[in-house]
GUKOL-805587 format. One record per residue (C-alpha): residue number from 0; residue in three letters; x, y, z. Coordinates in pm, 1 decimal. Example, Ala and Ser with C-alpha at 12.3 -4.5 7.8 and 13.67 -1.06 7.14 Angstrom:
<nodes>
0:ALA:1230.0:-450.0:780.0
1:SER:1367.0:-106.0:714.0
</nodes>
This chain:
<nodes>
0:UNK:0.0:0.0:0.0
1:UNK:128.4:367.8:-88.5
2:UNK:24.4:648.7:175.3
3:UNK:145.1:1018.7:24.1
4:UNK:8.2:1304.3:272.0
5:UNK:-165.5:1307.2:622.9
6:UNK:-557.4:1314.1:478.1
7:UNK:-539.4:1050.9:194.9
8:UNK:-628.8:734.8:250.7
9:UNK:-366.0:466.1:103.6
10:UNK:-355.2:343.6:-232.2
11:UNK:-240.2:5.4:-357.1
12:UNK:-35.2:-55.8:-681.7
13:UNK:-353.2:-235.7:-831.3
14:UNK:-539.8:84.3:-735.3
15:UNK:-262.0:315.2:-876.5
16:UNK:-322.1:123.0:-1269.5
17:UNK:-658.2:148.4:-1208.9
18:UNK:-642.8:545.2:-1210.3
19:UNK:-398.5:556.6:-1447.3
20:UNK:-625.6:371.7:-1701.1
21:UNK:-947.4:578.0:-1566.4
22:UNK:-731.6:919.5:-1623.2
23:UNK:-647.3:794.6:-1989.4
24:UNK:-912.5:948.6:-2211.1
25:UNK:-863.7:1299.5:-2061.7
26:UNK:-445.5:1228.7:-2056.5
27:UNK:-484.9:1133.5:-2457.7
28:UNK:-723.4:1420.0:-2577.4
29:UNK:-455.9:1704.9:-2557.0
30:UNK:-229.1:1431.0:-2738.8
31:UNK:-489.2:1317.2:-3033.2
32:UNK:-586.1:1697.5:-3088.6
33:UNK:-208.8:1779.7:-3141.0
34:UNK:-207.2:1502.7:-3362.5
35:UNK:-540.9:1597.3:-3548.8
36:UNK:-428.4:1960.5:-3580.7
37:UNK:-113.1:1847.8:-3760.8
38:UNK:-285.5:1758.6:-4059.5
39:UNK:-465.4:2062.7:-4104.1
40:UNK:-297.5:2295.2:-4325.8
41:UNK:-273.9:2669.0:-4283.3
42:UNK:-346.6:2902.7:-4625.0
43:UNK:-22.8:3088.1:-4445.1
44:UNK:155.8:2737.2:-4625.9
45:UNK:38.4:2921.2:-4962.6
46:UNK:314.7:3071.4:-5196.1
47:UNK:227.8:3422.4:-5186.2
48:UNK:376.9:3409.3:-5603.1
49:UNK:125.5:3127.8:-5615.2
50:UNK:-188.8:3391.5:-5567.5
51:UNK:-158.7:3611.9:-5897.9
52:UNK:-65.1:3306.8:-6108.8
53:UNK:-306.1:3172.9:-6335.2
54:UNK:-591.0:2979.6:-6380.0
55:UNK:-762.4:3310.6:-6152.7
56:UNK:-1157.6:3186.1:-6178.7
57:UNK:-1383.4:3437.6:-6114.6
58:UNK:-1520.1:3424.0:-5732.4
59:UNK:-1805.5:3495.8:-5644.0
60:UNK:-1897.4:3562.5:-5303.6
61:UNK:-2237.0:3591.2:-5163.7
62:UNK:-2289.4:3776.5:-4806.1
63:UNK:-2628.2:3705.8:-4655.4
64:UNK:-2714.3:3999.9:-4423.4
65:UNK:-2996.3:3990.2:-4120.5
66:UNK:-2998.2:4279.9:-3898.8
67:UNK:-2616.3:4301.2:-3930.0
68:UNK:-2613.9:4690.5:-3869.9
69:UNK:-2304.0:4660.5:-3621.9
70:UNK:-2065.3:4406.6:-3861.1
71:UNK:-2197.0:4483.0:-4235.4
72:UNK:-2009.8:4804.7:-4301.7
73:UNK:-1670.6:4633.0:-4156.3
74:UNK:-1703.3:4364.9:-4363.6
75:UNK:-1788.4:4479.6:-4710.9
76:UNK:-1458.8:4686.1:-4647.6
77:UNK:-1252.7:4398.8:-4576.0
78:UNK:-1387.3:4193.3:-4849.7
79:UNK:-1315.9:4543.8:-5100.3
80:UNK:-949.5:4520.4:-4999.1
81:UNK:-930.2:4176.5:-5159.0
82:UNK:-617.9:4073.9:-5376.4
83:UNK:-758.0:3829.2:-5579.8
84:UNK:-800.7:3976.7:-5934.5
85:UNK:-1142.0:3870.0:-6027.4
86:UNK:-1439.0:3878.8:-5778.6
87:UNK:-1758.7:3982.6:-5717.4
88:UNK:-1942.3:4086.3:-5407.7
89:UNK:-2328.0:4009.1:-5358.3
90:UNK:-2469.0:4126.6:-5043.0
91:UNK:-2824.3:4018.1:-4985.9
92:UNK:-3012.6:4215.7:-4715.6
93:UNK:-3240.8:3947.7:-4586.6
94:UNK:-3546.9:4170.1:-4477.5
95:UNK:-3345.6:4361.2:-4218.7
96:UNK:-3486.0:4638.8:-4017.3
97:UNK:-3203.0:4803.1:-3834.3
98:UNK:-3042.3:4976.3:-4152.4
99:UNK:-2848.1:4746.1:-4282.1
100:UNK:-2948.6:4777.6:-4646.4
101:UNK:-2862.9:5104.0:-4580.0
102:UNK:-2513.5:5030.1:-4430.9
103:UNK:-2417.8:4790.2:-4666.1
104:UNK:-2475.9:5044.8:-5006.5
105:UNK:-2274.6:5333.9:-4795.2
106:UNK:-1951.8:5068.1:-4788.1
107:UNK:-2047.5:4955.0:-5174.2
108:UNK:-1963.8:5284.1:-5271.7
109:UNK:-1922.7:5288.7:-5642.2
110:UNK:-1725.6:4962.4:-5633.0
111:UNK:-1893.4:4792.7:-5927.0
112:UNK:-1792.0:4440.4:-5776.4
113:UNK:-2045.0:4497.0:-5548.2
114:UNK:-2442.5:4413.0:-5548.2
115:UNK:-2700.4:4474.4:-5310.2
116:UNK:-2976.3:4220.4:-5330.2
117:UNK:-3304.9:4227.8:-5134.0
118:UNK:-3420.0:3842.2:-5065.6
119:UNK:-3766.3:3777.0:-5157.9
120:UNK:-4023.3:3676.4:-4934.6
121:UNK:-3913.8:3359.5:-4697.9
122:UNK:-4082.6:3055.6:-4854.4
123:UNK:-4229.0:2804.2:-4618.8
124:UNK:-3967.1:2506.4:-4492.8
125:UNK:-3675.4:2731.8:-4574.2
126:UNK:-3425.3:2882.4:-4254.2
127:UNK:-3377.7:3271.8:-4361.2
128:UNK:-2985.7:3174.8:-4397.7
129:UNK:-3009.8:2940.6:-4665.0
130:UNK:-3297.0:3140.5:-4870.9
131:UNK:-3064.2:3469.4:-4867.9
132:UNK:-2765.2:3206.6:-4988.7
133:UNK:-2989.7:3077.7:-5250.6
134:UNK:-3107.5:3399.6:-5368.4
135:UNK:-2800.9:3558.9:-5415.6
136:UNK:-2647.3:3253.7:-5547.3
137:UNK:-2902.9:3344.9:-5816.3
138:UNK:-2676.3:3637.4:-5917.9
139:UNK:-2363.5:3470.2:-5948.3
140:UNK:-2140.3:3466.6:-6238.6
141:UNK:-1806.2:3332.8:-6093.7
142:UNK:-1723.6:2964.2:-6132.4
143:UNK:-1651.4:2926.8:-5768.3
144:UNK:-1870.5:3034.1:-5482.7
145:UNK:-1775.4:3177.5:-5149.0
146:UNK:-2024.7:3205.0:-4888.3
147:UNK:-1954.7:3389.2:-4553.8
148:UNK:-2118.1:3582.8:-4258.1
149:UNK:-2120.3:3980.1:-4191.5
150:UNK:-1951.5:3928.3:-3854.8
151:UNK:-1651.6:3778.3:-4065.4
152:UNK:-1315.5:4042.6:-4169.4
153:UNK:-1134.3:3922.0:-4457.5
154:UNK:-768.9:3950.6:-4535.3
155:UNK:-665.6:4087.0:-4837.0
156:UNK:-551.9:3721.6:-4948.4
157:UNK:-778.7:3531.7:-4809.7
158:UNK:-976.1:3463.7:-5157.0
159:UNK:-655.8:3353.4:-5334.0
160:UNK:-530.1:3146.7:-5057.8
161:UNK:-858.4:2961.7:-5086.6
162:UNK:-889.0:2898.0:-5447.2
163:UNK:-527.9:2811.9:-5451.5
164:UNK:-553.0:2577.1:-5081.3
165:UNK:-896.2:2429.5:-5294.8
166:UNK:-637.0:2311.7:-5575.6
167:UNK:-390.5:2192.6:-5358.0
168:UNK:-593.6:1969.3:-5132.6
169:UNK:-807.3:1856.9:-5450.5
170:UNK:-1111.6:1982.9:-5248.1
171:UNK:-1471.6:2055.8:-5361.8
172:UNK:-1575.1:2231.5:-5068.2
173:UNK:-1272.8:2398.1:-4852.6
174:UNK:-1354.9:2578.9:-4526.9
175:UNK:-1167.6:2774.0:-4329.0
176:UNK:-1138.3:2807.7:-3947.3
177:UNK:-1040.3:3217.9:-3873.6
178:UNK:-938.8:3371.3:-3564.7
179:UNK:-1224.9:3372.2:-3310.3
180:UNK:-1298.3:3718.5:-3202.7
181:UNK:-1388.6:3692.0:-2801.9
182:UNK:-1424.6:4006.5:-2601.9
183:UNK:-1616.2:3884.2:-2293.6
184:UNK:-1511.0:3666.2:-1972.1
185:UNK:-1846.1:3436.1:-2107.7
186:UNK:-1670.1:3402.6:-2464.6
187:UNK:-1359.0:3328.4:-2342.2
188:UNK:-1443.9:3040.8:-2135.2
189:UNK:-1695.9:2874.8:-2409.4
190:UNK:-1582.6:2938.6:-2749.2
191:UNK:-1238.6:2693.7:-2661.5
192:UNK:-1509.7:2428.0:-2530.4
193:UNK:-1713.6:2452.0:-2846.0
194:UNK:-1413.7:2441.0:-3112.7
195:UNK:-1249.3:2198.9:-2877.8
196:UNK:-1581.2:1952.1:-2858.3
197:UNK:-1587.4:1986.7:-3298.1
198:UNK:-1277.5:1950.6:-3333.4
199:UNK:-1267.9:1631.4:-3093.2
200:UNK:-1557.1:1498.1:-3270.0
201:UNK:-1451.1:1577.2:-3609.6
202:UNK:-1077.3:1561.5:-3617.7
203:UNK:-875.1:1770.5:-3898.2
204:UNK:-830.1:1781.9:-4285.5
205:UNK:-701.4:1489.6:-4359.6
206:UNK:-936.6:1281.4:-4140.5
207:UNK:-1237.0:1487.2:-4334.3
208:UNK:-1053.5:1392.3:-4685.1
209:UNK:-1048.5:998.3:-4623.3
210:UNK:-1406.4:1020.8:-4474.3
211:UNK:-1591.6:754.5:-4616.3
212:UNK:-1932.9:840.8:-4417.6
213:UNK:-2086.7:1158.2:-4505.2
214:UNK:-2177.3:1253.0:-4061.3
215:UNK:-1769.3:1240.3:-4063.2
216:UNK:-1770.8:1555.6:-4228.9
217:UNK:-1782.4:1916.5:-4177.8
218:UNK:-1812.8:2266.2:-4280.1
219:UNK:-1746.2:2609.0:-4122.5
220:UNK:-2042.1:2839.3:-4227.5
221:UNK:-1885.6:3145.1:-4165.5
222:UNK:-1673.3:3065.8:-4499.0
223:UNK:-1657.7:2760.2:-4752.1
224:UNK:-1567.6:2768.3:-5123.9
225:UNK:-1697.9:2545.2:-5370.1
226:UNK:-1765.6:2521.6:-5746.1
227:UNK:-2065.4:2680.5:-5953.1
228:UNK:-2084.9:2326.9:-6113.8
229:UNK:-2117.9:2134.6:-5815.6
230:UNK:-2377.5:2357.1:-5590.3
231:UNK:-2567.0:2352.2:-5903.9
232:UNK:-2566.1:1960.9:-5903.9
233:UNK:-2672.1:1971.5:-5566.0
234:UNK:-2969.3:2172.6:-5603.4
235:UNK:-2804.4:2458.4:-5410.1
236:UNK:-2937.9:2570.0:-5066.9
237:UNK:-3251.9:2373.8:-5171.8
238:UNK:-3151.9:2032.1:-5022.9
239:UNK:-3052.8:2182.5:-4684.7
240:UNK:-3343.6:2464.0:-4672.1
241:UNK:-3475.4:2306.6:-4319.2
242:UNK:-3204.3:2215.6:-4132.8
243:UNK:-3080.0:2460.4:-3871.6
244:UNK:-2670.0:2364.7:-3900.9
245:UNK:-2670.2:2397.5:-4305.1
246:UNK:-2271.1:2420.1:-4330.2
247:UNK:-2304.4:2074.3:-4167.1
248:UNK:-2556.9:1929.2:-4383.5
249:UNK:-2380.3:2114.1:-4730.6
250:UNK:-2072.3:1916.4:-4667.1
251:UNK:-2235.7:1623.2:-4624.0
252:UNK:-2405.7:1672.1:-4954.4
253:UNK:-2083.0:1718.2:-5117.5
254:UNK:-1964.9:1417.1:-4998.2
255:UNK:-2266.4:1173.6:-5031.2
256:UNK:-2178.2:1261.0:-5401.3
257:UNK:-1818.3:1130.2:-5372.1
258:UNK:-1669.3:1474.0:-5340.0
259:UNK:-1376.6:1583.5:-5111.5
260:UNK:-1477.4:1774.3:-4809.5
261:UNK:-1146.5:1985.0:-4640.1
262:UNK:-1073.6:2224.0:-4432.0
263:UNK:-770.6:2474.2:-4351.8
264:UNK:-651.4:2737.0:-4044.5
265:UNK:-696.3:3055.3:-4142.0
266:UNK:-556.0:3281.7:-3852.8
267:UNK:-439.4:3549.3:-4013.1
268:UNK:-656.7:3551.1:-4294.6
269:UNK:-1018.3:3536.7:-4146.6
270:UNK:-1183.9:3659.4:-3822.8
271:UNK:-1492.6:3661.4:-3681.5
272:UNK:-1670.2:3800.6:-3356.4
273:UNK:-1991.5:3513.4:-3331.7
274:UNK:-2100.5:3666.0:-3016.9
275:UNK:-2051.2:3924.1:-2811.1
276:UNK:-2196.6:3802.1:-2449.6
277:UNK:-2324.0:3530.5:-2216.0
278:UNK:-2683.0:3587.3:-2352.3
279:UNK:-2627.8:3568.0:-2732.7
280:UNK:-2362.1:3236.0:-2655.8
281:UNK:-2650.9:3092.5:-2508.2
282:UNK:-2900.0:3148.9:-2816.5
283:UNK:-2631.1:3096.3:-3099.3
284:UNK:-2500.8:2781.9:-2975.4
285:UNK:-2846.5:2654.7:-2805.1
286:UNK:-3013.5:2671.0:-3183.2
287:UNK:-2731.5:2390.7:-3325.4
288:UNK:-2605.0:2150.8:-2993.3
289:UNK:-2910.4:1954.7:-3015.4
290:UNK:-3109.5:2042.3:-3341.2
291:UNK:-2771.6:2042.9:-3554.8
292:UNK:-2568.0:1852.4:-3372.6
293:UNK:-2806.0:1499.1:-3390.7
294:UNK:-2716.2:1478.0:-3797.9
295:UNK:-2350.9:1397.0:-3708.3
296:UNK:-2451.9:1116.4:-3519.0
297:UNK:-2381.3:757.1:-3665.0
298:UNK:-2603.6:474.1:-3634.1
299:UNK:-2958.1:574.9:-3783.0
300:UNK:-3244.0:601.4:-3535.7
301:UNK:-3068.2:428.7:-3243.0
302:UNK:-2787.2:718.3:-3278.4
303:UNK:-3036.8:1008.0:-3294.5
304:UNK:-3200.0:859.6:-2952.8
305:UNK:-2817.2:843.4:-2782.9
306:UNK:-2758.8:1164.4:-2892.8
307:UNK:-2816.8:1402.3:-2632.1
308:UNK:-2624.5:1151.2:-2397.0
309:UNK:-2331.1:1166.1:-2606.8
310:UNK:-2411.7:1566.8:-2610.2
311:UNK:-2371.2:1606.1:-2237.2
312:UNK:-2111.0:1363.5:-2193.1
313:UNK:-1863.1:1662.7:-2335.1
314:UNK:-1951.0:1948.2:-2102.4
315:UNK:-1969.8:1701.4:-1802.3
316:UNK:-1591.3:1560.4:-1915.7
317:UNK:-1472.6:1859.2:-1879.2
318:UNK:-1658.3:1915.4:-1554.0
319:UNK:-1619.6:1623.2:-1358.4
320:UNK:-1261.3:1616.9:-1307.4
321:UNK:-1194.5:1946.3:-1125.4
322:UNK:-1525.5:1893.7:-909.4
323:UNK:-1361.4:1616.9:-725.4
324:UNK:-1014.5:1730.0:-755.9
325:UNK:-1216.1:2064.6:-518.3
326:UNK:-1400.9:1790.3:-289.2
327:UNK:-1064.3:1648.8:-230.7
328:UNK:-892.5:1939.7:-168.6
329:UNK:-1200.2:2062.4:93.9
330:UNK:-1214.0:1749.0:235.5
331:UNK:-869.5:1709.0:328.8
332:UNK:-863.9:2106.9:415.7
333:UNK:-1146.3:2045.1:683.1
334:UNK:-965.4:1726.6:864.2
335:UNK:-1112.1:1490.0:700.7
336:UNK:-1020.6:1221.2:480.6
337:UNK:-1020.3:1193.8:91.2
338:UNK:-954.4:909.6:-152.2
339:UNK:-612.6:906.7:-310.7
340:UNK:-751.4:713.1:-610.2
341:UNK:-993.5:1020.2:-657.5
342:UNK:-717.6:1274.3:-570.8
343:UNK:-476.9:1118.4:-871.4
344:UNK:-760.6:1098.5:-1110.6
345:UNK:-882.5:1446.7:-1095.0
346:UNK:-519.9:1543.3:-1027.2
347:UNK:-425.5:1445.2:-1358.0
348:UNK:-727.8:1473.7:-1550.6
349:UNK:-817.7:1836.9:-1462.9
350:UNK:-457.2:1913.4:-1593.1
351:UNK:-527.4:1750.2:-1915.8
352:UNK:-831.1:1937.7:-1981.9
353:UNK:-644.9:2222.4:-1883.3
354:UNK:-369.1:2150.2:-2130.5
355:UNK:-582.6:2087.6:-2448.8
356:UNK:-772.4:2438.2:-2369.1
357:UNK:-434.9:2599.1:-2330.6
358:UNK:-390.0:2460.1:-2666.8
359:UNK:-717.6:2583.8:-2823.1
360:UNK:-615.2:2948.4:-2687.1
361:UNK:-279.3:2930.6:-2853.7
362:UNK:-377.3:2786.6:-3198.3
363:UNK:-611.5:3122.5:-3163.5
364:UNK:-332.1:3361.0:-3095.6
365:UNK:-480.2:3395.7:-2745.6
366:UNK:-267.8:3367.6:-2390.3
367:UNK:-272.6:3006.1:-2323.8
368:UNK:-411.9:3091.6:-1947.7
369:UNK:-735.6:3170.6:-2031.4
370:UNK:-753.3:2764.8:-2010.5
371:UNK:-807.7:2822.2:-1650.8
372:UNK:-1151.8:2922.7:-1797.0
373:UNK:-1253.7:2610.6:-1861.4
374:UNK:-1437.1:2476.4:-1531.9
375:UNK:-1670.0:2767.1:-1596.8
376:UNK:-1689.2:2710.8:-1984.2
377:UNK:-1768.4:2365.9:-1916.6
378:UNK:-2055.9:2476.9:-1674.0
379:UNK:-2183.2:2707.3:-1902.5
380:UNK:-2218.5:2451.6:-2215.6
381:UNK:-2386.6:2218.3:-2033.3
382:UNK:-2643.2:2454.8:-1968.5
383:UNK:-2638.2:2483.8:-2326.3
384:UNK:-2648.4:2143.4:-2390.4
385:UNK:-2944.9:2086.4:-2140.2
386:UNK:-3131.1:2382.8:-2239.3
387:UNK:-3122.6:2274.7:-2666.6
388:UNK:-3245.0:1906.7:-2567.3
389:UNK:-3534.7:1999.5:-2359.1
390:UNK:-3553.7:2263.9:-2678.4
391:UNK:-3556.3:1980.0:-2924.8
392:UNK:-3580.2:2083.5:-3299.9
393:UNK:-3810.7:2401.6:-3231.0
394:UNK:-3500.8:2690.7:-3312.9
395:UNK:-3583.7:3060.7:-3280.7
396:UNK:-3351.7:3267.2:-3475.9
397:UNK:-3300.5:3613.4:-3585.1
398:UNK:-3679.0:3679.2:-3482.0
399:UNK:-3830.0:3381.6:-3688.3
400:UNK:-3917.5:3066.0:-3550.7
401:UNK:-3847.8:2738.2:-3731.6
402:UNK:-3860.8:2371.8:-3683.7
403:UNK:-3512.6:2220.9:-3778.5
404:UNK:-3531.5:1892.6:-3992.4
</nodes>
């Protein structure tokens, strides 16, 4: 038997494996995202002689805009400042009432890239997203297709290092993962846990390229490329109108039809500010845990009823180890006894966790001790989590209600 410190009860060697084995899924995960992370390439890997050279396709890039007042005007501008030699810009102002039609001709200017679209009325089954992508899809004369969000910033070679990252990776759809924008204690501690349960759950490029079931694949809606030829095939937006997580569903399209699905870092190319408090974390990422989320989930029916255990099981991982590494700490603090098995496991488990958010920070360009964040982040998604199951498909959204697929 092994005794350490006045407080803990002894441990044998049996005992001491036994943690060892418990602790190994949270020891592994900072390991297997290092790993996974590895095989995603960053457009900064793109010869910057490589951007003018030619083929340079046409791109055409369509903006769907909802009440965007605070991020249009930012983003046209950054979009404007492009490098890439032949684009076009097609903003669709998707019934907004806050100005942003408004906004969004003021940072046109006379740039004759640049179209302002109003979306037609919002057929039934169709999410307002998708519609506005559709509709100014409609527009479109480039042979590729970029669609992004208004609270996205372009760099000025972000376009090229996407057509030319496209070629190299022999990608239909490429997405790109940008700098997350996060101004608020709240964003700080959940945006890591978020990207860190997708990325866990997804791994990087190359797993995504040698997918050979479509749920194993993803998209980043804020920005994904793909060819005229091939959205066309699809049907468009058409085949994903209802579903709440359409970057999701859009790459599994592309794939279902034999297509390569990647993905690339983007740093210093994109960035993007999803949310700017605890109240709007909550909405945004309560409308796609549950109602989005479930489509990623293998094994038909049985899958989609195990979902929301598999759902939870994140936020409580994350959880779980550093409230017992605190009961063991209290416990021994007030005299009394606590279980050195339990002390090792959280021990070494809550610094795991705390290494792969350290991680997530510093892949960001953030300081690596905001990880400390993540008990709370943790805490906070599984209210997420909890509130989007008892939510089930019904998603309220930029004041419209839908019912995701």
């Amino acid at each position: 038997m092994l005794s350490f410190l006045p407080g803990l009860s002894p441990i044998s060697l049996l005992g001491a494996a036994a943690v060892a084995i418990a602790a190994t899924p949270w020891v592994a995960a900072p390991f297997v995202l290092a790993a996974r992370l590895r095989t995603t390439p960053s457009l900064d890997d793109i010869d910057v002689q490589a951007l003018t050279a030619a083929p340079t396709p046409r791109v055409s890039i369509v903006l769907p805009a909802r009440n965007e007042a605070v991020h249009i005007a930012a983003c046209i501008r950054s979009i404007r400042a492009s490098t890439w030699p032949d684009l076009e810009l097609i903003v669709v102002d998707d019934h907004s009432t806050d100005g942003t039609g408004v906004l969004a001709r003021e940072a046109a200017a006379d740039d004759s890239r640049v179209k302002i679209v109003n979306a037609p009325d919002l057929p039934a089954g169709w999410f307002g997203k998708q519609w506005a992508c559709q509709s100014g899809a409609a527009y479109a004369t480039g042979s590729l297709l970029l669609f992004t969000d208004a609270d996205t910033r372009h760099a000025p070679e972000l376009v090229g290092r996407m057509v030319r990252m496209r070629e190299r990776r022999d990608a239909e759809l490429l997405s790109v993962a940008g700098h997350q924008e996060m101004g608020t204690v709240w964003e700080r501690a959940v945006q890591p846990s978020v990207f860190t349960l997708i990325l866990t759950r997804y791994g990087g490029a190359e797993a995504m390229e040698r997918a050979t079931d479509r749920r194993d694949v993803v998209a980043n809606g804020q920005c994904f490329m793909l060819s005229r030829r091939v959205y066309d095939a699809i049907g468009g937006h058409e085949p994903v109108r209802g579903f709440v997580a359409e970057d999701v569903m859009m790459a599994q399209a592309i794939q279902a039809r034999g297509d390569r699905v990647s993905l690339a870092l983007g740093i210093r190319q994109l960035s993007t500010r999803m949310y700017d408090g605890l109240a709007s974390l909550m909405k945004g990422w309560g409308k796609n845990m549950y109602a989005g989320g479930r489509h990623a989930m293998w094994w038909g029916a049985v899958g989609q009823r195990l979902y929301p255990l598999f759902l939870l099981s994140f936020p409580l991982g994350v959880l779980m180890p550093f409230v017992t590494l605190t009961w063991c700490v209290l416990a021994m603090a007030t005299g009394g006894t606590a279980s050195t098995a339990l002390l090792l496991w959280s021990g070494a488990s809550s610094a795991a966790v705390l290494t792969s958010f350290a991680a997530a920070n510093r892949i960001n360009g953030d300081p690596m001790r905001r990880a400390l964040l993540a008990p709370l982040g943790g805490a906070i998604v599984l209210a997420i989590c909890v509130s989007a199951i008892a939510r089930g498909n019904n998603v309220r959204w930029k004041d419209r209600g839908y019912v995701s697929q």
